[in-house]
SEDOMI-795615 format. One record per residue (C-alpha): z, y, x; chain. Coordinates in Angstrom, 2 decimals. Example, Ala and Ser with C-alpha at 12.3 -4.5 7.8 and 13.67 -1.06 7.14 Angstrom:
+---------+---------+---------+--------+
!      pz !      py !      px ! cadena !
+---------+---------+---------+--------+
!    7.80 !   -4.50 !   12.30 !      A !
!    7.14 !   -1.06 !   13.67 !      A !
+---------+---------+---------+--------+
//
This chain:
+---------+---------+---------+--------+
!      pz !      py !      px ! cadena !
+---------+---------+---------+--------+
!  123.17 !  113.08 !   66.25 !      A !
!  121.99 !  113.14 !   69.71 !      A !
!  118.54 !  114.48 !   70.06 !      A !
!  116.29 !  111.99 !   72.70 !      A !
!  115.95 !  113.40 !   76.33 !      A !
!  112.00 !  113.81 !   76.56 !      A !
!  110.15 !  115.64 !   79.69 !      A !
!  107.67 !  117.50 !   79.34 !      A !
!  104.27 !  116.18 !   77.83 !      A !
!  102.37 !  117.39 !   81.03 !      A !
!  104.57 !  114.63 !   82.75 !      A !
!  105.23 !  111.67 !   80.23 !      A !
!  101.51 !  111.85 !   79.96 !      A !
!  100.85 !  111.03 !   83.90 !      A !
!   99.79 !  107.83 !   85.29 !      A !
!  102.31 !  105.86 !   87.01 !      A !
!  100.67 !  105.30 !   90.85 !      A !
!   99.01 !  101.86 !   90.59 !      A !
!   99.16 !  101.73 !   94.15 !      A !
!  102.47 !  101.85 !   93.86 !      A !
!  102.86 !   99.18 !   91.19 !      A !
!  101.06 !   96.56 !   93.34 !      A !
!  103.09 !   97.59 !   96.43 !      A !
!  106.37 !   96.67 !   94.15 !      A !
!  105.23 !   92.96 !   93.78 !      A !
!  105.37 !   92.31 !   97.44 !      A !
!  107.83 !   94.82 !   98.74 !      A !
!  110.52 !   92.57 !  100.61 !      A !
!  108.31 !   89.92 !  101.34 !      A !
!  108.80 !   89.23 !  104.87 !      A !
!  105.31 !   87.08 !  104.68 !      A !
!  102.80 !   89.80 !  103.25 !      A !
!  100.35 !   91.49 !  105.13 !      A !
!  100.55 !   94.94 !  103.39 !      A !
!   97.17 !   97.44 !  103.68 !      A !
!   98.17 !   98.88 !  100.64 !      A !
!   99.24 !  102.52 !  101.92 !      A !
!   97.75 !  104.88 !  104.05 !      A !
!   99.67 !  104.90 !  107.41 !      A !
!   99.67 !  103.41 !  110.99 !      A !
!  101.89 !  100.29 !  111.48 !      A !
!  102.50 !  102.62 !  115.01 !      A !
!  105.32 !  104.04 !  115.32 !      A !
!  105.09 !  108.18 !  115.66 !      A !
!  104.75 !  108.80 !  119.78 !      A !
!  107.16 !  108.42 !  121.62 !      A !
!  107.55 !  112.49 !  123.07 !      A !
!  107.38 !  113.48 !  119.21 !      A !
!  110.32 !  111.45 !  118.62 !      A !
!  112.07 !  112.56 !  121.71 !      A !
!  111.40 !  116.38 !  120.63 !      A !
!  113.56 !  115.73 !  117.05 !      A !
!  116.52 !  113.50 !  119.51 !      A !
!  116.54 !  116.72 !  121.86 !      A !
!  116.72 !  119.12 !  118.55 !      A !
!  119.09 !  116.96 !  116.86 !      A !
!  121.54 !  116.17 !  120.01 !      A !
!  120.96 !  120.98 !  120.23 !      A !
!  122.92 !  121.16 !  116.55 !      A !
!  119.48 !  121.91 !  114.71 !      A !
!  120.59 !  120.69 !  111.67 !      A !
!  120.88 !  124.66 !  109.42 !      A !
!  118.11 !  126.14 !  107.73 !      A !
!  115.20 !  127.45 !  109.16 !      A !
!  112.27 !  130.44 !  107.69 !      A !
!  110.74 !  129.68 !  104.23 !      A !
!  107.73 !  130.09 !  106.17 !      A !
!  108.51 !  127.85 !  108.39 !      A !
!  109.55 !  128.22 !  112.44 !      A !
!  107.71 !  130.96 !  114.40 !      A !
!  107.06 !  128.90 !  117.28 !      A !
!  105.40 !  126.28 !  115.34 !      A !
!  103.18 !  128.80 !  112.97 !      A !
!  102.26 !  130.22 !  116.32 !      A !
!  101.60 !  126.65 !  117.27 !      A !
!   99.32 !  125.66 !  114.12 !      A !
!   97.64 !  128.95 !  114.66 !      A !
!   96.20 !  128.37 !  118.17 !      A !
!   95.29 !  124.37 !  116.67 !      A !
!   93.47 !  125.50 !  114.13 !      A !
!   91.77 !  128.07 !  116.48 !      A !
!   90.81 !  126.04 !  118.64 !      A !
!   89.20 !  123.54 !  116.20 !      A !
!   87.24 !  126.35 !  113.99 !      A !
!   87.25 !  130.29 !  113.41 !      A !
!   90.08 !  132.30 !  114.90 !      A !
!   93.54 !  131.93 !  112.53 !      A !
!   96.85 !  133.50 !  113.11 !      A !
!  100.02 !  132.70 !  112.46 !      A !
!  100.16 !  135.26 !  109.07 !      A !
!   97.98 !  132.73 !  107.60 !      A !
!  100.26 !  129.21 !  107.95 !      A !
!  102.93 !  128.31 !  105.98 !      A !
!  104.59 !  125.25 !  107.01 !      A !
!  105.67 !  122.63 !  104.10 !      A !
!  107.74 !  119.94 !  103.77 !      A !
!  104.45 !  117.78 !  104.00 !      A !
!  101.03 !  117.54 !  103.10 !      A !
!  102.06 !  116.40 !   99.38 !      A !
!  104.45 !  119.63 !   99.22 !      A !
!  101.78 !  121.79 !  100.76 !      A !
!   99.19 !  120.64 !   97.96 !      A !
!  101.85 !  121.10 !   95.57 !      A !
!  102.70 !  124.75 !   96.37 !      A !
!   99.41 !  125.60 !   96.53 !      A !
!   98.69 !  125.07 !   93.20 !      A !
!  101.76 !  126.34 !   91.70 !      A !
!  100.99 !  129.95 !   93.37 !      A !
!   96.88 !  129.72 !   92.18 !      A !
!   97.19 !  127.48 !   88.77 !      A !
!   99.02 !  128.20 !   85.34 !      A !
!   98.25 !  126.32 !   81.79 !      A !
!   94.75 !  126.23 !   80.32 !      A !
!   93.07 !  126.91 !   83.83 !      A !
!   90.39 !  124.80 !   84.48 !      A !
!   90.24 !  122.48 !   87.41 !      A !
!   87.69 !  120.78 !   89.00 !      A !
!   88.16 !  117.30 !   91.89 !      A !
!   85.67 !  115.51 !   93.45 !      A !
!   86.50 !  111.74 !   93.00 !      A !
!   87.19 !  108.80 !   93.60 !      A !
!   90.31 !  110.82 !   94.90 !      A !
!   93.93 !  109.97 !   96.08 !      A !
!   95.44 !  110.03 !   92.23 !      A !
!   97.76 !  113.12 !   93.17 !      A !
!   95.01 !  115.48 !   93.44 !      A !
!   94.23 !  114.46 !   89.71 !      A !
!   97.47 !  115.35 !   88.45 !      A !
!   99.02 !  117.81 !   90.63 !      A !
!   97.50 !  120.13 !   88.31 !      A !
!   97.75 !  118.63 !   85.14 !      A !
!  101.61 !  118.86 !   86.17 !      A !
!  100.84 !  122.38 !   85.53 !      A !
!   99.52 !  122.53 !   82.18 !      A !
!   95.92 !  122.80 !   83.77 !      A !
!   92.48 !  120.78 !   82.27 !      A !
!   91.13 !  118.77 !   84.88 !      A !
!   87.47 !  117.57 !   85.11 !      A !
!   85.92 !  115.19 !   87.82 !      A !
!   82.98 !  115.04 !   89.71 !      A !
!   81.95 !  111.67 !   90.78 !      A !
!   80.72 !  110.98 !   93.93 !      A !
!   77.93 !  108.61 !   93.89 !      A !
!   77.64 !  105.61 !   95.58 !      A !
!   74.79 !  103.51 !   97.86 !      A !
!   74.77 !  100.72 !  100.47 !      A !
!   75.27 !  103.06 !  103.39 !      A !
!   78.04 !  105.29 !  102.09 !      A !
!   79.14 !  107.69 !   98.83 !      A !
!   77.06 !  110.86 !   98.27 !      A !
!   77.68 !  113.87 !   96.99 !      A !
!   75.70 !  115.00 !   94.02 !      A !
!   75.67 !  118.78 !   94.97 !      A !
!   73.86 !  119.90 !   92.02 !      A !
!   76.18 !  118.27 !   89.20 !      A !
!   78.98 !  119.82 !   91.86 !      A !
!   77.33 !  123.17 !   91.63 !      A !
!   77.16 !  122.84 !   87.61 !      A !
!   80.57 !  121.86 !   86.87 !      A !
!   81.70 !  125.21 !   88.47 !      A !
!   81.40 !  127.16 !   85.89 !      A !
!   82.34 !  130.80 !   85.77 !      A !
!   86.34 !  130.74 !   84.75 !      A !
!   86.84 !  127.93 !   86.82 !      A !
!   89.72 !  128.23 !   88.54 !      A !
!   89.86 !  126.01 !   91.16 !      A !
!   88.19 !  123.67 !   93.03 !      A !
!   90.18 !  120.48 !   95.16 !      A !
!   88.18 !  118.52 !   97.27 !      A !
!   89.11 !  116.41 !  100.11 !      A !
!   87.07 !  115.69 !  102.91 !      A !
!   87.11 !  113.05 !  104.99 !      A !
!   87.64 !  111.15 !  101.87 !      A !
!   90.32 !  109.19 !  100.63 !      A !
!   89.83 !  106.44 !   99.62 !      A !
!   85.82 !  106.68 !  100.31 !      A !
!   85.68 !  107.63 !  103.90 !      A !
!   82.70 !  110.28 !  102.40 !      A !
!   82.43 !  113.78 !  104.80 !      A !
!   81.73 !  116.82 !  103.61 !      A !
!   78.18 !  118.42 !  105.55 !      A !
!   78.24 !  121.99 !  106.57 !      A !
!   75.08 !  122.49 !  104.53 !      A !
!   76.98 !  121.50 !  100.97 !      A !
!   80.14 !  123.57 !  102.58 !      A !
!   78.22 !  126.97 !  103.03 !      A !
!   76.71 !  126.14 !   98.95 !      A !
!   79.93 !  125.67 !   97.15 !      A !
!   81.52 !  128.22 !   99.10 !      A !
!   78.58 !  130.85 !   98.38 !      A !
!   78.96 !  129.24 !   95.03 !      A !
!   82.83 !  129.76 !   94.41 !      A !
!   82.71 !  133.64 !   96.26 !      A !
!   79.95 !  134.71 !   93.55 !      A !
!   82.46 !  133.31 !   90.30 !      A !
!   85.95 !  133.85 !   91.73 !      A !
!   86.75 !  130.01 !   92.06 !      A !
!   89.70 !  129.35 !   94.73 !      A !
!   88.94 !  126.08 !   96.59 !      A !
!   92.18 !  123.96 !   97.87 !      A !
!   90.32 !  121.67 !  100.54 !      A !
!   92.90 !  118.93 !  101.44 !      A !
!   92.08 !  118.35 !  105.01 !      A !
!   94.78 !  115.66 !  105.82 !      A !
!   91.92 !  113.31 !  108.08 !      A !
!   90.26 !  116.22 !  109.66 !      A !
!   90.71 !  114.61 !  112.84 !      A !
!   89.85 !  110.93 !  111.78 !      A !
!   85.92 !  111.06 !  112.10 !      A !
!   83.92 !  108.61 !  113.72 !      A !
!   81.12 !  109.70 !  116.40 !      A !
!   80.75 !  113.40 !  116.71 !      A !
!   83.14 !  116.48 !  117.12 !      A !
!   86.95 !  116.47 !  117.37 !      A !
!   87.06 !  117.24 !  114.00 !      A !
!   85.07 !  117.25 !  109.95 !      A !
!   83.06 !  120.33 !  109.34 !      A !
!   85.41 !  122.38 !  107.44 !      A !
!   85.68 !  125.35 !  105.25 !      A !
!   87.48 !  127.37 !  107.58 !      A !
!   84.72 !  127.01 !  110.16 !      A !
!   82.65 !  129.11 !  107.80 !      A !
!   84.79 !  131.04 !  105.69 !      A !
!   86.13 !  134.37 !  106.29 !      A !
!   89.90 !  135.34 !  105.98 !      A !
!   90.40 !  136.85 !  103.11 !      A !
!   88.08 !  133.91 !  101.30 !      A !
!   89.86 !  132.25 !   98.24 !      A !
!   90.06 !  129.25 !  100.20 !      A !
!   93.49 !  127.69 !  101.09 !      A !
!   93.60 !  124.34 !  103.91 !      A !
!   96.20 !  121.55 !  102.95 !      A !
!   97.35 !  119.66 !  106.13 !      A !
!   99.58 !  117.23 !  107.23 !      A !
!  101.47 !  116.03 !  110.56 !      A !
!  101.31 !  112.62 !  108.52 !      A !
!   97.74 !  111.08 !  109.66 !      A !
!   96.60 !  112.63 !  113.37 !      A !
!  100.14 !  112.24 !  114.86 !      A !
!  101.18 !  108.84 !  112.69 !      A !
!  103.81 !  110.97 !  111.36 !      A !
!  104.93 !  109.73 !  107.39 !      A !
!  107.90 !  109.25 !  107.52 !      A !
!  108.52 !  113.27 !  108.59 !      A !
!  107.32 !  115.09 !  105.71 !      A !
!  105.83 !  117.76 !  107.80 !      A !
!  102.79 !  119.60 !  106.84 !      A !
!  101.14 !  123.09 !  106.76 !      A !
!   98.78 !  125.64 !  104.49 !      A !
!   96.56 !  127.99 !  105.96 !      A !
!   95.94 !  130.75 !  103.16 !      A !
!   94.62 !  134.36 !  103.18 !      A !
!   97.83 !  136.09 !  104.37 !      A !
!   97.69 !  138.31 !  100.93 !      A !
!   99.03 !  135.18 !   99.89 !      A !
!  101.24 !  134.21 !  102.10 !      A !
!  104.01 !  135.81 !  100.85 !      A !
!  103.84 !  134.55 !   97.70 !      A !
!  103.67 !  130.48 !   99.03 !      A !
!  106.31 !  131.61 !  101.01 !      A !
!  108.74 !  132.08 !   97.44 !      A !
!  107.54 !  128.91 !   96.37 !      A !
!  108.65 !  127.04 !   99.67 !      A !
!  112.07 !  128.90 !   98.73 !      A !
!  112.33 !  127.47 !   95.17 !      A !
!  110.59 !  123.88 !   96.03 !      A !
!  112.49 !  122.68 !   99.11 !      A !
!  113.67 !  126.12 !  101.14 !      A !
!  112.54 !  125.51 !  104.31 !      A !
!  111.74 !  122.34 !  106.45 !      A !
!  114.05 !  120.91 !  108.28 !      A !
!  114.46 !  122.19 !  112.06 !      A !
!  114.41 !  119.27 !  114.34 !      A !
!  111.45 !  117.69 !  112.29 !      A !
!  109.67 !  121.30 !  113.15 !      A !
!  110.66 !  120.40 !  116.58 !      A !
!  108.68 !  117.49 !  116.42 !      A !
!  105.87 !  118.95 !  115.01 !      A !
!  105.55 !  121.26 !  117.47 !      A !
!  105.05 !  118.71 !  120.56 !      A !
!  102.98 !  116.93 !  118.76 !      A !
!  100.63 !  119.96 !  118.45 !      A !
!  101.32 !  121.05 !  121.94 !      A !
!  101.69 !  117.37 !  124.14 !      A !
!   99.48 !  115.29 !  121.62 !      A !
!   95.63 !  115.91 !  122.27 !      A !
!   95.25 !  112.70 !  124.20 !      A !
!   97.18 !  110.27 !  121.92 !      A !
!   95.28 !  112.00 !  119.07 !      A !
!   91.83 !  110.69 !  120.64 !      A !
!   93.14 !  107.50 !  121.79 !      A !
!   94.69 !  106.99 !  118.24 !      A !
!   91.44 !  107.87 !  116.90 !      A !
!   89.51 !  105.25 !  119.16 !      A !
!   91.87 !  102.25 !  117.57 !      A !
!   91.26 !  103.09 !  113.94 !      A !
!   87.25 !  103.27 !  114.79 !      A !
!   87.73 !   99.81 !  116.68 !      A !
!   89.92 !   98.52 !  113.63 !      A !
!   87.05 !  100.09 !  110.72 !      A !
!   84.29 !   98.21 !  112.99 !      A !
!   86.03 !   95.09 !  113.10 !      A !
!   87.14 !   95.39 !  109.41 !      A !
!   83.77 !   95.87 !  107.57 !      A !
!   81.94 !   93.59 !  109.57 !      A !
!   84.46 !   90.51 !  108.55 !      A !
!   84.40 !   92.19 !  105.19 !      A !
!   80.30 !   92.15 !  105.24 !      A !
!   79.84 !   88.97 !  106.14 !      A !
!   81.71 !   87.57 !  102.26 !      A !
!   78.84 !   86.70 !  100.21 !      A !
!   80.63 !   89.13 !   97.14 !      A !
!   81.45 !   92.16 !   98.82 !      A !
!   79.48 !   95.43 !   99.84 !      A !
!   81.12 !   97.73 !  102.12 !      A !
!   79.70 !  100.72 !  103.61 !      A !
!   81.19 !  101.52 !  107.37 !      A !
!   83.51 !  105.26 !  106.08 !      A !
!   82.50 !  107.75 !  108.21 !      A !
!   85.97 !  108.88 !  108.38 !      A !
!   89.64 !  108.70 !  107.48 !      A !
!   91.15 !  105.12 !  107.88 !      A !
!   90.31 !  103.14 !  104.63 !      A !
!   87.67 !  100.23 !  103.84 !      A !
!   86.46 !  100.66 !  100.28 !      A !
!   84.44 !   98.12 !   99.19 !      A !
!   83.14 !   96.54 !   95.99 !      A !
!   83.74 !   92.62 !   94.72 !      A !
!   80.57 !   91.63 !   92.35 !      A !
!   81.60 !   91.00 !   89.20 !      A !
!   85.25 !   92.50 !   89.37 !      A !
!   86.50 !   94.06 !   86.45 !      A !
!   90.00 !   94.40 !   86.73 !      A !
!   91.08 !   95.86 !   90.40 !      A !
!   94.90 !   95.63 !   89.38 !      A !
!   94.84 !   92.10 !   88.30 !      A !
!   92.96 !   91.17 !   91.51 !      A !
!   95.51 !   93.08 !   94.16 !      A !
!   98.61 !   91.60 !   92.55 !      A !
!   96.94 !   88.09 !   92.47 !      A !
!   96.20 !   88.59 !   95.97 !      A !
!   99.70 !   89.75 !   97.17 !      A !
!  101.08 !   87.13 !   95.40 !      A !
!   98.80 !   83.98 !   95.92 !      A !
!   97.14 !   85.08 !   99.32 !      A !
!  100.02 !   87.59 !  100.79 !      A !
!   97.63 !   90.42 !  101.38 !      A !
!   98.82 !   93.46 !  100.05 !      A !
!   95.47 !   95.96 !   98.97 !      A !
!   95.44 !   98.89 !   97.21 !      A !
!   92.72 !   98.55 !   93.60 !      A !
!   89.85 !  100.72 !   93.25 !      A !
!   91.06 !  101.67 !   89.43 !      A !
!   94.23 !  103.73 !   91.41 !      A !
!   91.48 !  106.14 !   92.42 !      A !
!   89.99 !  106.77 !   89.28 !      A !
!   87.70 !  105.22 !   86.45 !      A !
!   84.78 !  105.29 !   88.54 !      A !
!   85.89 !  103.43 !   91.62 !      A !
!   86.41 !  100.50 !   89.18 !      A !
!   85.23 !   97.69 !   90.61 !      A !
!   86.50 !   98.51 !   94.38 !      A !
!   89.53 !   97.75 !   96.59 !      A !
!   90.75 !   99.95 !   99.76 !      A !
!   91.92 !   98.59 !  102.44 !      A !
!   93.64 !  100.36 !  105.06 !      A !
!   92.50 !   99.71 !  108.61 !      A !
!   95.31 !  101.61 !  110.85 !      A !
!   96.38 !   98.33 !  112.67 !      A !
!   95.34 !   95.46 !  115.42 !      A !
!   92.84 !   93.34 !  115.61 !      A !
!   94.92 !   90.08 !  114.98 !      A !
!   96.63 !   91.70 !  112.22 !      A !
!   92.76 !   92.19 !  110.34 !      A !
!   91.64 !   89.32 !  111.76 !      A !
!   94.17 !   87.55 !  110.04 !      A !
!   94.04 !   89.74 !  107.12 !      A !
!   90.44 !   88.82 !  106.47 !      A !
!   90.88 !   85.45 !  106.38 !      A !
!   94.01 !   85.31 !  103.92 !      A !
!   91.40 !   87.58 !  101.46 !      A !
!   88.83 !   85.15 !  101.62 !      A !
!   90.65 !   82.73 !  101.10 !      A !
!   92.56 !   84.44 !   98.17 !      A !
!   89.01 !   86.14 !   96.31 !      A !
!   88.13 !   82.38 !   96.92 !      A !
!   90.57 !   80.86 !   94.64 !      A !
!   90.61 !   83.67 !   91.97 !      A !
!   87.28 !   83.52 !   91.33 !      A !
+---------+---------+---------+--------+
//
């Protein structure tokens, strides 16, 4: 008799993306507005494209370093350099994107029974990226007000326990839009230095902040090089890049060598021409980086004002990234609501529930796009929260 093919518990045990599952309903329909993932509906740059022709048309189609092209760990080096404390090229690894970098991370720092600690509401993968790995997970809810989530430093601090092992946090938030201050920064790192705890900072919308510097405050403006602190980023967001699967680590080169195996045993390397493109971006793409990030501050503006102005919602303007989230009064059941709506209204959101059980209640809405497509947008979602209710 034929024994039942079964994975692993770790992995029947994970939650399907909801996201996902609301996406499926109106996938193929020609007549749905779709917010439901976070991407531009811009196509990548024009000279980043070019760059992966020009490799492709060269024959750059063999494999490349684990560790990813020198030019382009050179390249990431003098980025992040030039955006906070000095880093060179030892330190990056580059990954077959953001999701692969967060992956690998954890694989090299996190093992069964470790304890892991994420500060929520949270993209879902950061949940269970390490329960994947046999690892206990416990959350740390942001908390909420009319002008934007807050972080509760002192429940933060507590939860860090010594024996911790890690700490993933990502900052600007998604789906929240909630920045990290320098002044909570310099506490948990103090914090994490005193018990040993490594902290995997996913810093995908670095760039994507709203009034202020080029970039978030970040832990590697204030940590040192040889901190337990390892940066997740991503070609995917700054450059409108998703369809690439191009990202980067930057890790205390003690353990570089170590991600570097992993890249070896994950994917092997990243493909050549798609470095190719990476690397103009980093080295032609300042200016399209700023414009870019003057559209998505015209598009949140324009957004959560339409949004404020319906009598049931409350929505805080995000102080970065390139998502609305905003509560309905009196909504219960963000799943049932976003499939209603892609099916009765054709707008396609993403429910608050994917994030966790604490954004309950909420529904993200991703702003990368025109004016007439959120003006239009708006109006099919107040016409659709309308009807349900």
């Amino acid at each position: 008799m034929l024994h039942p093919i079964e994975a692993r518990a770790a992995v029947t045990q994970l939650a399907a993306s909801r996201i996902r599952e609301v996406a499926n309903v109106g996938m193929g329909r020609a007549d749905v507005l779709a917010f439901w993932f976070g991407e531009s509906d811009e196509v990548t740059p024009d000279f980043v494209r070019a760059a992966a022709a020009d490799a492709l048309a060269a024959g750059d189609t063999f494999y490349t370093q684990n560790l990813g092209l020198p030019a382009l760990r050179e390249a990431i080096a003098r980025y992040q350099s030039a955006l906070h404390r000095a880093v060179t090229a030892e330190s990056v690894v580059v990954t077959n994107s953001g999701m692969s970098a967060l992956m690998i991370a954890t694989q090299a720092l996190v093992g069964p029974g470790d304890r892991v600690v994420v500060v929520t509401p949270v993209w879902p993968n950061l949940l269970e990226i390490p329960r994947i790995l046999g690892a206990s997970v416990e959350s740390v809810p942001l908390r909420p007000t009319p002008a934007g989530w807050e972080l509760d430093l002192n429940a933060l601090i507590s939860a860090l326990t010594p024996g911790t092992r890690m700490l993933i946090l990502n900052s600007p938030a998604n789906p929240t839009g909630w920045v990290m201050d320098r002044e909570a920064q310099r506490a948990v790192l103090e914090h994490c230095r005193r018990h040993g705890i490594w902290i995997l900072s996913d810093d995908a919308y670095e760039r994507l902040v709203f009034g202020g510097p080029d970039a978030a405050p970040s832990f590697l403006d204030i940590a040192d090089t040889d901190d337990r602190l390892v940066s997740a980023n991503t070609f995917s967001k700054t450059w409108r890049m998703t369809g690439w699967r191009l990202g980067w680590l930057t890790a205390p080169p003690a353990l570089v060598g170590a991600l570097g195996t992993l890249v070896e045993y994950n994917t092997s390397c990243a493909p050549g021409f798609v470095q190719r493109a990476g690397l103009a971006a980093l080295t032609h793409g300042e200016s399209d980086v700023v414009a870019a990030r003057d559209r998505l501050k015209a598009s949140r503006d324009r957004l959560v004002a339409g949004l404020r102005a319906m009598e049931r919602v409350q929505c805080p303007y995000p102080d970065g990234a390139m998502y609305a989230f905003f509560r309905v009064d009196g909504l219960t059941d963000s799943l049932a609501l976003c499939k209603r709506l892609v099916v009765e209204a054709g707008v396609g959101l993403a429910p608050g529930a994917a994030f966790g059980p604490e954004a309950e209640g909420y529904v993200r809405w991703c702003f990368a796009t025109g004016a007439d497509r959120i003006d239009e947008g708006l109006e099919r979602f107040r016409r659709g929260l309308g009807a349900i209710a």
